[in-house]
C-alpha positions in Angstrom: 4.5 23.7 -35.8 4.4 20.9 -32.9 1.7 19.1 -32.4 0.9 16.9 -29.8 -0.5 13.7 -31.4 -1.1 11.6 -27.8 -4.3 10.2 -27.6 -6.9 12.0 -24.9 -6.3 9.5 -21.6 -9.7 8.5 -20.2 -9.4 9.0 -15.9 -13.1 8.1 -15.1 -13.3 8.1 -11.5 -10.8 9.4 -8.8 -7.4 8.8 -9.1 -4.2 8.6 -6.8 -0.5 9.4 -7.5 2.1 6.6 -6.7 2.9 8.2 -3.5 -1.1 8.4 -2.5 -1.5 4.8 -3.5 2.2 3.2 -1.9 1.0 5.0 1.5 -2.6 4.3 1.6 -1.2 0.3 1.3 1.8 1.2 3.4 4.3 0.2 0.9 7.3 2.1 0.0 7.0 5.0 -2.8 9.2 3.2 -5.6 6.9 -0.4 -4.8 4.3 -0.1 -6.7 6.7 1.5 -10.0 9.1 -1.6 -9.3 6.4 -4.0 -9.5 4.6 -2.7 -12.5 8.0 -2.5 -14.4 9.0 -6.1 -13.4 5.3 -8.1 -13.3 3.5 -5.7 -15.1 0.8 -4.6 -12.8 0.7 -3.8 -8.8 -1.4 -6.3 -6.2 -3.1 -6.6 -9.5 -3.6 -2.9 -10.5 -2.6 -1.2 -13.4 -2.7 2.4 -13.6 -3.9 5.1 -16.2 0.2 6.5 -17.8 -0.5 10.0 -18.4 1.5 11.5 -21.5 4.2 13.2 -18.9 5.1 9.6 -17.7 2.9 10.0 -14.0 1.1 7.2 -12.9 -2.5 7.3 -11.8 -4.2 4.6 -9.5 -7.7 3.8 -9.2 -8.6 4.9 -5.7 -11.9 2.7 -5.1 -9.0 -0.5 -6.2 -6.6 1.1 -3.7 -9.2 1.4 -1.3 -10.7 -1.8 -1.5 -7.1 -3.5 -1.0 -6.3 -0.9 1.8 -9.6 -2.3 3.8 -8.4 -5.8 3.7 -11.0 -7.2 0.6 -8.9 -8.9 -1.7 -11.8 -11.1 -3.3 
């Protein structure tokens, strides 16, 4: 029997792939994967890891960045 013993992961809100977010911010597609791997976050982001490995991005963050308000 094969159970799948990840834990539930919690997406309140809307959500963007990798691709959605890098070209809302018009950065390249691996950018934001790069800069999470070596800093540990994105222009200060950090997404939701679902359990296949995809990345999720907070789209009111990506938003907010994307219309200049970095504060």
């Amino acid at each position: 029997m094969n159970q799948n013993t990840s834990a539930p992961v919690r997406c309140a809100g809307k959500k963007l792939t990798t691709k959605e977010a890098a070209d809302k911010l018009r950065a390249g597609h691996k950018t934001p994967t790069v800069s999470l791997s070596r800093l540990g976050h994105w222009m200060g982001m950090r997404p939701v890891k679902l359990p296949n490995g995809r990345l999720l991005w907070d789209a009111a963050e990506v938003e907010r960045l994307a219309s200049g308000n970095v504060a």
